[in-house]
DOTITOR-302459 format. One record per residue: x, y, z of N, C-alpha, C in turn; residue in one letter. Coordinates in steps of 0.2 Angstrom, whole numbers, padded with zeros to 4 digits, always signed. Layout:
// DOTITOR-302459
XYZXYZXYZA
...
// end
This chain:
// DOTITOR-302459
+0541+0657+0837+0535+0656+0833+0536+0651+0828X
+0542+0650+0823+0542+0646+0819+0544+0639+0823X
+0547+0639+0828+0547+0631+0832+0540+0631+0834X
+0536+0633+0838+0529+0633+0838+0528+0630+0831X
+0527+0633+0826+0523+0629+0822+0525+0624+0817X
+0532+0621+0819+0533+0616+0816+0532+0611+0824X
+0531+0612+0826+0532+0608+0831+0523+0606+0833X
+0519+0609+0829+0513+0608+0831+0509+0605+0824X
+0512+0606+0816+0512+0603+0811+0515+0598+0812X
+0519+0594+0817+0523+0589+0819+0517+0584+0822X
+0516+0587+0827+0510+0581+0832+0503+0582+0826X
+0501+0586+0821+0495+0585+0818+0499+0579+0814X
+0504+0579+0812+0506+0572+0807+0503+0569+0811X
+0509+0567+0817+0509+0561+0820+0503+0560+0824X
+0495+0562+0823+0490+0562+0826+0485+0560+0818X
+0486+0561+0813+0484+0560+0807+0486+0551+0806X
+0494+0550+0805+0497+0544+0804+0494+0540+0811X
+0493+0541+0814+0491+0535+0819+0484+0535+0821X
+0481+0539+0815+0473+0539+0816+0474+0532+0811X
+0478+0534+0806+0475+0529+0801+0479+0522+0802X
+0484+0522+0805+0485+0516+0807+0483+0513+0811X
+0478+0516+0817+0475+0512+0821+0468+0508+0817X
+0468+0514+0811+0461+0511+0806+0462+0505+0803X
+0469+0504+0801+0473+0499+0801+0471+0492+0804X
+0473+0492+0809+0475+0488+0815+0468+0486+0816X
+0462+0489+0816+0454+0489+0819+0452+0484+0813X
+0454+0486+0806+0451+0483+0799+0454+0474+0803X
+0461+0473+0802+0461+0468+0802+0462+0464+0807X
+0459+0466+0813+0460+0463+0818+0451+0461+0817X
+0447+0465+0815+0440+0462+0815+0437+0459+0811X
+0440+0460+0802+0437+0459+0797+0444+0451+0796X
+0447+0451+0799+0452+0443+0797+0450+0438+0794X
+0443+0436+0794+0438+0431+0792+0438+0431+0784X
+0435+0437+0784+0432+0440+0779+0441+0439+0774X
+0447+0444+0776+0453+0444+0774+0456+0438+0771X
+0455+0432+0775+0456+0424+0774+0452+0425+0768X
+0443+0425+0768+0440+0423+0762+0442+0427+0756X
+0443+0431+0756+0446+0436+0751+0452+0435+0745X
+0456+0433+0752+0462+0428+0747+0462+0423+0745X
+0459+0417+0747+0455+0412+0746+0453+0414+0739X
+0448+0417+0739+0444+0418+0732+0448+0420+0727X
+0453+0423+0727+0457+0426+0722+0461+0422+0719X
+0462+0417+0723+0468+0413+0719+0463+0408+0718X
+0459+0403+0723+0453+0400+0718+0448+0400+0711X
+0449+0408+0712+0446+0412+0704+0450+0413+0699X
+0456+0415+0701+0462+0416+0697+0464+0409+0692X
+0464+0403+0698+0466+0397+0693+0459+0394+0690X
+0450+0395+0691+0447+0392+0690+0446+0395+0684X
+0448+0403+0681+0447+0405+0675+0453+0402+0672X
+0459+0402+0672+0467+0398+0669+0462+0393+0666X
+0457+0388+0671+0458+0382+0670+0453+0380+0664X
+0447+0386+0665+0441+0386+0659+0443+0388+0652X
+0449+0393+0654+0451+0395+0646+0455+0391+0643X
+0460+0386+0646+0461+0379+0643+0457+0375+0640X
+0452+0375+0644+0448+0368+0642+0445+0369+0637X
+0441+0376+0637+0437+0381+0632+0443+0379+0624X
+0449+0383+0626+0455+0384+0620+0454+0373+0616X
+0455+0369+0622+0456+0363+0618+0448+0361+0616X
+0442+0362+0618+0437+0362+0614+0435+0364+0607X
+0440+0372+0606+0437+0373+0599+0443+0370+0596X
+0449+0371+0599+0453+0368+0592+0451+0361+0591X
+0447+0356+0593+0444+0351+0592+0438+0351+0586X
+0436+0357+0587+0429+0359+0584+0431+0361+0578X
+0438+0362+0576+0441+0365+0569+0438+0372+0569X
+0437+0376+0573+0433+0383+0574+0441+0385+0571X
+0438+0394+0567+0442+0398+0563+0446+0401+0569X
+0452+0402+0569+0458+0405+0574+0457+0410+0577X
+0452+0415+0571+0452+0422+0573+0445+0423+0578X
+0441+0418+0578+0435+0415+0582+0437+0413+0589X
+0441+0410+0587+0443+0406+0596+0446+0412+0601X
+0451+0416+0595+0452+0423+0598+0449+0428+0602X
+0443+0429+0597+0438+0435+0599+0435+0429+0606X
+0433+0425+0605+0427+0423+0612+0433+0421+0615X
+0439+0419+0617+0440+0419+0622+0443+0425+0626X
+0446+0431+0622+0447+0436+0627+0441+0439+0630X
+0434+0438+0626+0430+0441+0630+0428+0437+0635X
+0429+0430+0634+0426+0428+0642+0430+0430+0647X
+0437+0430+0646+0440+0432+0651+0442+0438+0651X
+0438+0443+0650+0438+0448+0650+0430+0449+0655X
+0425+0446+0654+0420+0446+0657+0421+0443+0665X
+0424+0435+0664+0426+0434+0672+0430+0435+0676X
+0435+0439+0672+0439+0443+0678+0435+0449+0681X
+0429+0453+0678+0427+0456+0680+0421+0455+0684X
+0420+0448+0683+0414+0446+0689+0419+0444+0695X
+0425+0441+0694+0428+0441+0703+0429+0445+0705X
+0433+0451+0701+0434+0458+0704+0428+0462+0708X
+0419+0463+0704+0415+0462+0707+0413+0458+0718X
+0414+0452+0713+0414+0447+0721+0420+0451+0727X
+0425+0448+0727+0430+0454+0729+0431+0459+0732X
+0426+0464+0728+0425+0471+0733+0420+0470+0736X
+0414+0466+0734+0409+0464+0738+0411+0459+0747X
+0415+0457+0745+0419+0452+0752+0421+0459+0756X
+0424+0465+0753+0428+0468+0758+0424+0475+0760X
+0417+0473+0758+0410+0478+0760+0412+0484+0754X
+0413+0482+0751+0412+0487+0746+0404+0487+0743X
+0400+0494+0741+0395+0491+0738+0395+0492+0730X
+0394+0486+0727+0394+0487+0721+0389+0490+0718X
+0382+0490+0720+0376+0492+0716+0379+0497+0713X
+0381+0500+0715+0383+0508+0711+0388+0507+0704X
+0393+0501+0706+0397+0500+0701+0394+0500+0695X
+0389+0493+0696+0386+0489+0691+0383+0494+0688X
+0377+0499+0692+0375+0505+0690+0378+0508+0684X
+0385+0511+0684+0389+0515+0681+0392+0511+0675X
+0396+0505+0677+0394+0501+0671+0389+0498+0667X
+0385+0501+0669+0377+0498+0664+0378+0505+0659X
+0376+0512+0661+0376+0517+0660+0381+0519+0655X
+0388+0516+0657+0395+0518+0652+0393+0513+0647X
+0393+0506+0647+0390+0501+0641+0385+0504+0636X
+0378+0506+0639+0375+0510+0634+0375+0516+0632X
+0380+0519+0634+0384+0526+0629+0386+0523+0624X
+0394+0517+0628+0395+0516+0620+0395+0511+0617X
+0387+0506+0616+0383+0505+0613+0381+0509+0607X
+0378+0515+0612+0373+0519+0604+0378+0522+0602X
+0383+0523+0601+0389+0528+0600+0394+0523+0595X
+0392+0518+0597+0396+0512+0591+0391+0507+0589X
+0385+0508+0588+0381+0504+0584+0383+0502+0581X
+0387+0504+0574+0386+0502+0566+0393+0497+0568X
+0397+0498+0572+0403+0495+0573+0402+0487+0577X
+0398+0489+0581+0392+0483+0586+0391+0479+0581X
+0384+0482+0574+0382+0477+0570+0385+0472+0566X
+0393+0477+0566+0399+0472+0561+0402+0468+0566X
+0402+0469+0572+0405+0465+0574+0401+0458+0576X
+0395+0459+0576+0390+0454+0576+0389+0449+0572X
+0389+0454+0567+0388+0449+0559+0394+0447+0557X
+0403+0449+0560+0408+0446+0559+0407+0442+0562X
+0405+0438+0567+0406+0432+0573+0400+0428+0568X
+0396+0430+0565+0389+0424+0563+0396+0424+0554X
+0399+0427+0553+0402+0425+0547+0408+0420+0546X
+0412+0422+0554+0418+0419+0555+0414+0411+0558X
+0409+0410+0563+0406+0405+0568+0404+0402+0562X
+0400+0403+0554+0396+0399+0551+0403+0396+0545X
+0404+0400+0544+0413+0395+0539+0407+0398+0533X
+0405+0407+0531+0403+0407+0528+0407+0407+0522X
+0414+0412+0521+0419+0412+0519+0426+0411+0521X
+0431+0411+0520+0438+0408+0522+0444+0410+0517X
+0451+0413+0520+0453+0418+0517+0456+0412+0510X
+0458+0415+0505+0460+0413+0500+0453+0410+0494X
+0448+0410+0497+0439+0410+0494+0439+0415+0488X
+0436+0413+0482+0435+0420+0478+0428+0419+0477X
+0425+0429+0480+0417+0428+0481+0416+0435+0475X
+0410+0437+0478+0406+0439+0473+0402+0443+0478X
+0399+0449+0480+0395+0453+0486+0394+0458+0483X
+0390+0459+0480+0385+0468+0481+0387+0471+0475X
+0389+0468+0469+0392+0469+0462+0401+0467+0463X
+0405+0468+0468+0411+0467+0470+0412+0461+0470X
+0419+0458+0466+0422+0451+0465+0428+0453+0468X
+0431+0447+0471+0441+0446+0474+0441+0442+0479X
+0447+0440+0476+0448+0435+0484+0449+0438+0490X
+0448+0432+0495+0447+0435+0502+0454+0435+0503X
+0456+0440+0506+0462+0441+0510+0464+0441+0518X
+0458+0443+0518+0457+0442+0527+0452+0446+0530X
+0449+0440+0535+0444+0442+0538+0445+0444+0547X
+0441+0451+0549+0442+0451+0555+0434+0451+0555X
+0433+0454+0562+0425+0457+0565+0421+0462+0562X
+0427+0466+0561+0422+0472+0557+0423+0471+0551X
+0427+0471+0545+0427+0470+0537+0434+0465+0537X
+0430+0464+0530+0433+0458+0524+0437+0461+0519X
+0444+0461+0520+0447+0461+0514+0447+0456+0508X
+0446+0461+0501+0446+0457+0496+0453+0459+0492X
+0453+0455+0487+0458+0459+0484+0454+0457+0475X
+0455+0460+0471+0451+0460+0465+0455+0456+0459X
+0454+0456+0455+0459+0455+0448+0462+0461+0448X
+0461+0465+0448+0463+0470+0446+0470+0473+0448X
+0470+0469+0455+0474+0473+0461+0473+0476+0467X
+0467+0479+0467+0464+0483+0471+0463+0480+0478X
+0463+0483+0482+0461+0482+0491+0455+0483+0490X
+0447+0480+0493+0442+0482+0495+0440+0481+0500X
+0440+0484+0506+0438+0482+0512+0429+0483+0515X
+0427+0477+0515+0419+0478+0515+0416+0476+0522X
+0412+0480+0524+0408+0480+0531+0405+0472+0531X
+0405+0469+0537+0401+0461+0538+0392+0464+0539X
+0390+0469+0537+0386+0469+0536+0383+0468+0530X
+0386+0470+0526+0388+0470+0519+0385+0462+0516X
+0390+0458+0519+0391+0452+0517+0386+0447+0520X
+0381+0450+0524+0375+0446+0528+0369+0451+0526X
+0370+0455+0523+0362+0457+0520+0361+0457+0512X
+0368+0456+0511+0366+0456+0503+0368+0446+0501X
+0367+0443+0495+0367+0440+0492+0376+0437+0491X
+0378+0431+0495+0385+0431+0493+0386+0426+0490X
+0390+0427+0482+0394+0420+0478+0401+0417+0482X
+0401+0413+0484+0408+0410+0485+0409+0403+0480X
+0413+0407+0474+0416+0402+0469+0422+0396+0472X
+0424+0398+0477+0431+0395+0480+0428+0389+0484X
+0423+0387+0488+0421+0385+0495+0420+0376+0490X
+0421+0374+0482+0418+0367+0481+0425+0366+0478X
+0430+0370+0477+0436+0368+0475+0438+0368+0466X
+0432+0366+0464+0431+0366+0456+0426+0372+0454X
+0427+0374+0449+0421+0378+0446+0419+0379+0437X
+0415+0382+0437+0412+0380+0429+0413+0386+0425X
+0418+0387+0419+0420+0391+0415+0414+0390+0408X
+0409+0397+0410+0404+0399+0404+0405+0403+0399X
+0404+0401+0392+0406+0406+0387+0399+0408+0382X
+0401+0414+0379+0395+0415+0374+0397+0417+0368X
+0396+0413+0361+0400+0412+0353+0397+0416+0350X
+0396+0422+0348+0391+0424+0343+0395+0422+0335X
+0390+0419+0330+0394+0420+0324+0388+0420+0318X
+0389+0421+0312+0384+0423+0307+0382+0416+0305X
+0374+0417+0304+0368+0414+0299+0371+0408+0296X
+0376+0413+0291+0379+0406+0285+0383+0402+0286X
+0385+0400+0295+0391+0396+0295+0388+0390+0300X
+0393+0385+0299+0391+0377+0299+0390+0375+0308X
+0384+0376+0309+0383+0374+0317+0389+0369+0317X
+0390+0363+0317+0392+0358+0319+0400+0359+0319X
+0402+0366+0314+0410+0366+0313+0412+0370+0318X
+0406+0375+0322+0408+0380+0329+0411+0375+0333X
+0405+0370+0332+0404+0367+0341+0411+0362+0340X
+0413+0361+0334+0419+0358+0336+0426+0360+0337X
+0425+0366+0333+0432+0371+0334+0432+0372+0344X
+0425+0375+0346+0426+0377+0353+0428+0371+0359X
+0423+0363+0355+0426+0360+0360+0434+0358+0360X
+0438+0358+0352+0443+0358+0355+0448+0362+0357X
+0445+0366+0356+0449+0373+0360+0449+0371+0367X
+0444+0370+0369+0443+0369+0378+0448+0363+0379X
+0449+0358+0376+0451+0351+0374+0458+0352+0377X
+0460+0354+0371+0469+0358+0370+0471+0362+0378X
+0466+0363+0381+0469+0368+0387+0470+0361+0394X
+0477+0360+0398+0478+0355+0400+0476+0358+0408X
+0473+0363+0408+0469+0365+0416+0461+0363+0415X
+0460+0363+0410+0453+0361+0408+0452+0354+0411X
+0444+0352+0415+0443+0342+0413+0441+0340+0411X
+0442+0334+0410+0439+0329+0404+0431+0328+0407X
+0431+0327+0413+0425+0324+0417+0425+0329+0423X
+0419+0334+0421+0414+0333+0416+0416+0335+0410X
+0414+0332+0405+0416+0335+0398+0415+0341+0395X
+0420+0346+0389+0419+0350+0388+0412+0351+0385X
+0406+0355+0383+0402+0356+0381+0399+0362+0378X
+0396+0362+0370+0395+0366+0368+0390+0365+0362X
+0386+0369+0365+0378+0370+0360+0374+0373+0357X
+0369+0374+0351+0368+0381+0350+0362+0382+0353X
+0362+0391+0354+0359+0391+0361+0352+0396+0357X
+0354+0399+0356+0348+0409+0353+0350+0410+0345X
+0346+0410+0341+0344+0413+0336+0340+0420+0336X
+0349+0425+0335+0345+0432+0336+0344+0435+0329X
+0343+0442+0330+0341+0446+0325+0350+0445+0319X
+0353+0445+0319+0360+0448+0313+0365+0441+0317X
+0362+0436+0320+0369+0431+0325+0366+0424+0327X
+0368+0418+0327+0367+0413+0331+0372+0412+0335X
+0370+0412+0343+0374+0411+0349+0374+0405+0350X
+0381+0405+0350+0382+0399+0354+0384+0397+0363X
+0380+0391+0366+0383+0390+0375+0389+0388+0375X
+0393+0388+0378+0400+0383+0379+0400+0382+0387X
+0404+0377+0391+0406+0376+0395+0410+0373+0398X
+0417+0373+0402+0420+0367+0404+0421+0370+0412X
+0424+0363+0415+0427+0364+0423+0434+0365+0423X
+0435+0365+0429+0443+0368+0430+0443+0369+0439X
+0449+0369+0440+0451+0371+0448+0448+0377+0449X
+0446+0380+0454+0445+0388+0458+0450+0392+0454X
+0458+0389+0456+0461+0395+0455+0463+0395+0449X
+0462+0391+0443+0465+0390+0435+0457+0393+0433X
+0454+0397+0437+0449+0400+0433+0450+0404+0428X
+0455+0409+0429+0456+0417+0424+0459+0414+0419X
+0464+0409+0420+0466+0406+0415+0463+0401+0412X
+0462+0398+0413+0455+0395+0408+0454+0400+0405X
+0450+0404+0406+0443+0407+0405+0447+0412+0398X
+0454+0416+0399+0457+0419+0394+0459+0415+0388X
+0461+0410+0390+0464+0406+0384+0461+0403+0381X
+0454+0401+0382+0449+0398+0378+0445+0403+0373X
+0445+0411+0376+0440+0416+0372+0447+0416+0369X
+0451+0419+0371+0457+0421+0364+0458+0416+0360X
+0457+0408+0359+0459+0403+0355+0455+0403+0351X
+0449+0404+0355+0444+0402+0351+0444+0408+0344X
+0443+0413+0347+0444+0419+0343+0448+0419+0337X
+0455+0417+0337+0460+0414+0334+0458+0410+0327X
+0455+0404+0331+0453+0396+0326+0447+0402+0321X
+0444+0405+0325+0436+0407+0321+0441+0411+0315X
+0445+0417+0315+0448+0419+0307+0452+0414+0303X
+0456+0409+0307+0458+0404+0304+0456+0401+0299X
+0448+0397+0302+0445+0393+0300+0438+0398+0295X
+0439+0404+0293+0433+0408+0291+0427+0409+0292X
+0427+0407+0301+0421+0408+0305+0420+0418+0304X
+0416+0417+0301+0413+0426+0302+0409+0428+0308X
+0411+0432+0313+0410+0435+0318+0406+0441+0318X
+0398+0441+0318+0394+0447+0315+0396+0450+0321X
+0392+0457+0318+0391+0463+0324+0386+0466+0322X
+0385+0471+0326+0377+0475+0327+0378+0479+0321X
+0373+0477+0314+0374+0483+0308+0367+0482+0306X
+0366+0487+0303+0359+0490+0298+0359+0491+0290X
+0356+0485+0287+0355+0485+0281+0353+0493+0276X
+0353+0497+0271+0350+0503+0268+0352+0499+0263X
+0345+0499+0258+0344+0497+0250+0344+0505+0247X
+0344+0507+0240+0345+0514+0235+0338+0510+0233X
+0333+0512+0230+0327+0509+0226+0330+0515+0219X
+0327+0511+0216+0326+0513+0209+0321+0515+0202X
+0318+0509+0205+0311+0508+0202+0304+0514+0204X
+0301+0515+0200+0296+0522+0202+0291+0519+0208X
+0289+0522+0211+0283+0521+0215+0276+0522+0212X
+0275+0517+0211+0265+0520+0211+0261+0518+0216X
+0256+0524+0215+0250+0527+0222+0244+0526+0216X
+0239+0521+0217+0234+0522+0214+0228+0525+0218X
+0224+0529+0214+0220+0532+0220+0213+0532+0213X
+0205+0535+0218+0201+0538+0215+0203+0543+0213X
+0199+0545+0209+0195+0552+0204+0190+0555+0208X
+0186+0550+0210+0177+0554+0210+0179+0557+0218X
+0174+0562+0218+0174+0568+0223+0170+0567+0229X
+0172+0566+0235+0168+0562+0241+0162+0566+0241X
+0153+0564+0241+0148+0568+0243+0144+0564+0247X
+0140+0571+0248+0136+0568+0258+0132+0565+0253X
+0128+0559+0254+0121+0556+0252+0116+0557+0259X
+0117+0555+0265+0113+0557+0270+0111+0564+0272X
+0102+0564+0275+0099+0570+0277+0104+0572+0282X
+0104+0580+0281+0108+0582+0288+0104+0583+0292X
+0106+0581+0299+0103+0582+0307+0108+0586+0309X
+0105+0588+0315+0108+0591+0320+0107+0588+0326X
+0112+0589+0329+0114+0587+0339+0110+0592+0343X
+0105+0591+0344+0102+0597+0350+0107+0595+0358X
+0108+0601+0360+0111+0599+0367+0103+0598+0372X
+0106+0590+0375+0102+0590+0382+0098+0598+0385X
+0092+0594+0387+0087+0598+0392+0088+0596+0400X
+0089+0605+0400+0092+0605+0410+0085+0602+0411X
+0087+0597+0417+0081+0597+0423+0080+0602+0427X
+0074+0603+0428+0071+0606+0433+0070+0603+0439X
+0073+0603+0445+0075+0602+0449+0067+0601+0455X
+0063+0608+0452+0055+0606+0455+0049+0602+0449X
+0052+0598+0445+0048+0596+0443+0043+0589+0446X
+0044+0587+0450+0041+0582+0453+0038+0585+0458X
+0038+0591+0459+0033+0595+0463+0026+0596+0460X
+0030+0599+0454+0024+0602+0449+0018+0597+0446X
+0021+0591+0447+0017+0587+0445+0012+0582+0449X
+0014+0584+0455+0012+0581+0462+0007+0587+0462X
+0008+0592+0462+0003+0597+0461-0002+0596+0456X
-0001+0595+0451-0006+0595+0444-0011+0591+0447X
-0010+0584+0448-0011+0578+0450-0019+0579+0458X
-0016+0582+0461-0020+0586+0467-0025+0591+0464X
-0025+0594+0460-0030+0598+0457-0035+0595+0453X
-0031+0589+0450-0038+0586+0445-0040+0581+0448X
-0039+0578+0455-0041+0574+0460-0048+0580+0463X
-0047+0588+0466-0051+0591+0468-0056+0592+0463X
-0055+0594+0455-0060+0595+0451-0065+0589+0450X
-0064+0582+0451-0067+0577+0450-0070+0575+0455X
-0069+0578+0463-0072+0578+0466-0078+0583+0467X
-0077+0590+0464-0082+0595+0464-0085+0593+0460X
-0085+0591+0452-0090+0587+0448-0093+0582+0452X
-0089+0576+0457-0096+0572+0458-0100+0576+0465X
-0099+0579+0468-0103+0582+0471-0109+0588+0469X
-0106+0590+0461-0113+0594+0461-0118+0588+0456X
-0115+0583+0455-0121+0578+0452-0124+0577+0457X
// end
């Protein structure tokens, strides 16, 4: 019994293997046309993509395109036309694709709507990175958030703040709202606001602050430092100041000119008001002069009758009246 059915599990092998090797043997004795074209087209496609993502890679670096740019579009084209020859491919060896393509339409819009918000960033990082809207070492300004750019991918923007901090912001972020980039002209404009009191000499502010700005060897000359009175408030006269300076000699500029200044003004007995509230003590009596005589009515008095309701049938009543002394006047001239 057990030779019986090894011996019978034996020949369904060797009746299974030589079914499929004669499938074998059938495929490529008839399809060898086809087999020629098949490997033909692979290595024809294999080198014609090699040879487009060369020419592609030496046009952008021509183009000064951002690294991270040249990156992202090139693996996706070749990531796209490897999977159009694989398509072709199984098409030469009668595969039917419609189904593929089906199934990859179907998986793509899964996870389309499943990654949208991640989609929109990486959309609006390509129109960020493709426009040179910002560039890492740039210090910007977006949605109340200030810091340099640190690094930019597809989906967020590293900034880093004054302060220290990491803030990583969505690229949607930075294309729907308002973006400062004080980095992108290389120079930029350090603005100041002097408040000082009434009684002191416009002309000795303006020269304390410019040479404060003066004395600072990040400051430049051209354009020149500049400062003007600007607002006459309630308890202060405000003064504008301005000088230039590189991008990055901003914070310093900008601290050493408010602390110097600040400095010069007690040195030189510049009084620096603040928000305060005069209160006098009176001493003097108050007098209230008034009448004596005693108010009287001299007009008749009247009274306010309230309105009279309408009668609602009175244009009946009257069309009525009207019809009776029509008939009376007729009865009079007929017994004349």
């Amino acid at each position: 019994m057990i030779l019986d059915a090894t011996a019978e599990s034996t020949a369904t092998e060797g009746f299974s293997f030589s079914k499929l090797w004669n499938d074998i043997v059938t495929f490529f004795t008839t399809q060898y046309w086809n087999i020629i074209f098949f490997f033909l087209v692979l290595i024809f496609g294999i080198l014609f993509i090699k040879l487009f993502i060369t020419i592609l890679k030496r046009g952008m670096a021509r183009g000064k395109m951002e690294k991270i740019a040249q990156s992202f579009i090139i693996n996706i084209l070749r990531y796209v036309l490897y999977l159009i020859l694989t398509l072709i491919l199984l098409s030469i060896i009668g595969v039917q694709i419609s189904g593929i393509i089906t199934a990859l339409s179907a998986a793509l819009l899964a996870v389309g709507m499943a990654l949208q918000d991640n989609i929109s960033n990486l959309a609006n990082g390509i129109i960020v990175v493709s426009s040179k809207m910002i560039r890492k070492g740039d210090y910007i300004s977006v949605n109340g958030t200030e810091g340099t750019v640190q690094d930019i991918n597809f989906l967020f923007t590293t900034l880093k703040t004054p302060d220290g901090k990491r803030v990583f912001i969505p690229n949607n972020t930075l294309t729907k709202n308002s973006l400062y980039n004080f980095g992108i002209e290389g120079s930029r404009r350090v603005d100041f606001t002097f408040s000082v009191a009434y009684e002191t000499d416009v002309e000795k502010v303006k020269k304390i602050v410019t040479d404060v700005m003066l004395s600072c060897d990040k400051v430049a000359t051209d354009p020149a430092p500049f400062c003007k009175l600007k607002t006459l408030n309630a308890s202060s006269i405000d003064f504008f100041a301005n000088c230039w300076c590189l991008s990055s000699d901003y914070w310093d500029v900008y601290y050493y000119v408010l602390e110097t200044v600040f400095n010069e003004f007690k040195k030189q007995g510049v009084s620096v008001p603040f928000a305060q509230t005069e209160v006098r003590l009176r001493t003097d009596d108050v007098i209230m002069p008034y009448k004596n005589d005693t108010p009287k009515r001299n007009a008749p008095e009247f009274k306010i009758e309230p309105p009279k309701e309408k009668d609602e049938f009175e244009f009946i009543k009257k069309a009525k009246e009207k019809a009776d002394e029509k008939l009376k006047k007729n009865k009079k001239k007929k017994q004349k």
